[in-house]
C-alpha positions as CSV (number, residue, x, y, z in Angstrom):
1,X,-10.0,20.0,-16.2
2,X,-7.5,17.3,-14.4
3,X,-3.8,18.0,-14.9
4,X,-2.0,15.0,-16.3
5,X,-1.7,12.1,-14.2
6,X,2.5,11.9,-14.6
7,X,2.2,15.6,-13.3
8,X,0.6,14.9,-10.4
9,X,2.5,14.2,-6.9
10,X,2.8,11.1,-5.2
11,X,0.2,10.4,-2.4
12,X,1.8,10.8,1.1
13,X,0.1,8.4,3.2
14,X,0.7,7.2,7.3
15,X,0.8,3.3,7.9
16,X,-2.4,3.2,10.1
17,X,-0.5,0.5,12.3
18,X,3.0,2.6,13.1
19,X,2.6,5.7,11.6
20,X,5.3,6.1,9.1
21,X,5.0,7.9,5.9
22,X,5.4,7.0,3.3
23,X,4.3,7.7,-0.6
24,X,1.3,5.5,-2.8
25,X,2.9,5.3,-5.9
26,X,-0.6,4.4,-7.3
27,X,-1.0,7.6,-9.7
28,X,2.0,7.1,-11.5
29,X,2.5,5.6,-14.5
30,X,1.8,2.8,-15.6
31,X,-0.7,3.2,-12.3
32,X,0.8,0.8,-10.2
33,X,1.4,0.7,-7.0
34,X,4.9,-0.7,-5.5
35,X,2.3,-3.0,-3.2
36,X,1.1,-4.5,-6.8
37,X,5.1,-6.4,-6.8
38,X,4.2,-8.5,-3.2
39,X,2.4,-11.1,-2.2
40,X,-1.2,-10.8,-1.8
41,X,-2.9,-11.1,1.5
42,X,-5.7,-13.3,2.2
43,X,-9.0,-11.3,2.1
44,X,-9.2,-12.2,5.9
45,X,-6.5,-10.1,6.6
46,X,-7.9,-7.3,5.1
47,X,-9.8,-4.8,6.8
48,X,-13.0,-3.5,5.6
49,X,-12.2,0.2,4.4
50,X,-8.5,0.0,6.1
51,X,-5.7,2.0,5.1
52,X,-2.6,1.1,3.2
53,X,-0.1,0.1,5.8
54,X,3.5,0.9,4.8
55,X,6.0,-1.3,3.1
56,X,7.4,-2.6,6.5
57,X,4.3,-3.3,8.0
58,X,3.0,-4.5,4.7
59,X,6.3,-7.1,4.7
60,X,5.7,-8.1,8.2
61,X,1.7,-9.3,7.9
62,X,2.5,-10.9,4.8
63,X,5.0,-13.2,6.7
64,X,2.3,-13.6,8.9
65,X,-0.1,-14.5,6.8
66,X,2.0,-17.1,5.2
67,X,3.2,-18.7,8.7
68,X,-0.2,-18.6,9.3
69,X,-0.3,-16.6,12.6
């Protein structure tokens, strides 16, 4: 049996690019992750099976993305 999803703890996770941790909100309720709030990237910036990066990281290739560097 699964214990209840608002019992559970928060993912830790490290940003794959600087290697901060930092926590995946994405089993808490309402199941969203804080990532869900920003811009989305283009599907060319995404890597096939990459990790999350952290919200700095995440911030900084957004602005990338939309300067289009």
């Amino acid at each position: 049996m699964n214990p209840p999803v608002d019992s559970m703890p928060m993912k830790s996770a490290r940003c794959p690019r600087c290697g901060s941790a930092f926590d995946c909100t994405a089993r808490e309720q309402p199941f969203d992750c804080w990532c869900k709030s920003m811009p989305a990237l283009p599907a060319d910036r995404l890597e096939p099976d990459g990790r999350c990066l952290c919200p700095e990281c995440l911030v900084v290739e957004i602005a990338r993305a939309q300067a289009g560097g």
